[in-house]
C-alpha positions, 0 to 999 in steps of 0.5 A: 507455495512453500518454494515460492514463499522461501524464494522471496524471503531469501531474495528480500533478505539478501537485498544489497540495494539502496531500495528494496521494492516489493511489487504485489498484486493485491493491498499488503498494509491491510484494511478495515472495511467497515464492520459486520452487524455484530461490530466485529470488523470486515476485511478483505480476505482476497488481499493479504488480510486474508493470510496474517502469517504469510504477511507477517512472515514478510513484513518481518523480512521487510523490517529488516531492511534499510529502505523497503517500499511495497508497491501495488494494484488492483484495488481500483482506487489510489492508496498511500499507507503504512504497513504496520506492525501488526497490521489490522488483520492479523489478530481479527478476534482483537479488532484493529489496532489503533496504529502500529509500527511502520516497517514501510510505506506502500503506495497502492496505484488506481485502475486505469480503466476498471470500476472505481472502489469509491468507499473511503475506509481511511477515517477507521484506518490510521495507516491510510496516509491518502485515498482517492477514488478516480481512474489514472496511474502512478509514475514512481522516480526512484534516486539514491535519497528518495523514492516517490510516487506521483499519481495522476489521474483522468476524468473520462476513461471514455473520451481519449481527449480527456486532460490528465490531472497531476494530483499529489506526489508522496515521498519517502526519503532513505532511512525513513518508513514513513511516506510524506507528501510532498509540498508545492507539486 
C-alpha cells in the first residue's frame, strides 16, 4: 500500500551508505518474453512489468543515488541485468525499448531446488548482461570499492553428493551502474 511504497522510498532516499541494496522478491529490470500472435510483445505481469509506475517511482529513488544495487529471486533461472530507464514494461503499447539508461544492475539468483525457467529471453532483451538456466545460489561480497555476485551451481538437486560448479562472478564497482563480469574466476 501506499505506507509501505512511502516507507521505502524514504528509506531509499535517505540512504547514507556506501551501497544501497534493494532486495526484492520478483524481476525489478523487466522483460521481454517473447511476443503474442499479433507481435505485440509479453510480459511478465506477476513481476514488476506489471505495475510500471510503482517501478518508475523507485527506480527514479534509485537514480538518486551513489551506489544502488537490486537483488532478487524467484525466477528460477540466474540473471544478471540493467535496470534501465524506461524499462521494457513501462510503455507496453510502444514495445521494448532498444536499450535504456542504466540506473543499477540487478543480479537476480536461480532456485535451489524448484523447476528451472529454461527459455533463454536474453537475445530480445538488451538489458540482460547473463542468463543461465540451472539450480544452485549466489554468494554476493560487498566492500568499500566493490559489490560482486558469485553464482554457483549444482548438477543434481537430488544426489546430495552432487559437486558445486562455481560459475562466473559479476562485479560492479563504486560509481558505476553497470555490472561486469569479472575475468579469470
Amino acid at each position: 500500500g501506499e505506507a509501505q511504497k512511502t516507507w521505502l522510498l524514504d528509506g531509499l532516499r535517505s540512504s547514507a551508505t556506501t551501497w544501497t541494496g534493494l532486495a526484492n522478491p520478483v524481476l525489478f529490470a523487466g522483460l521481454v518474453a517473447g511476443s503474442t500472435d499479433d507481435g505485440d510483445p509479453k510480459f511478465f505481469m506477476d513481476t514488476w512489468d506489471g505495475f510500471p509506475a510503482e517501478r518508475a517511482e523507485i527506480r527514479s529513488a534509485l537514480a538518486g543515488l551513489d551506489n544502488p544495487v537490486v537483488l532478487t529471486g524467484d525466477y528460477h533461472a540466474s540473471f544478471v541485468l540493467d535496470v534501465n530507464d524506461p524499462a521494457p514494461a513501462d510503455d507496453p503499447a510502444a514495445g521494448p525499448p532498444a536499450d535504456g539508461t542504466p540506473v543499477c544492475p540487478e543480479f537476480l539468483v536461480t532456485a535451489i531446488s524448484s523447476v528451472l525457467f529454461s527459455e533463454d529471453y536474453s537475445p530480445i532483451n538488451p538489458q540482460v548482461r547473463y542468463f543461465e538456466a540451472q539450480h544452485g545460489y549466489a554468494v554476493c561480497t560487498v566492500t568499500e570499492e566493490r559489490f560482486s555476485c558469485e553464482f554457483r551451481y549444482v548438477d543434481d538437486v537430488w544426489d546430495a553428493d552432487s559437486p558445486i560448479t562455481v560459475g562466473p562472478t559479476w562485479e560492479v564497482a563504486v560509481g558505476d551502474h553497470v555490472a561486469s563480469e569479472v575475468a579469470g574466476r
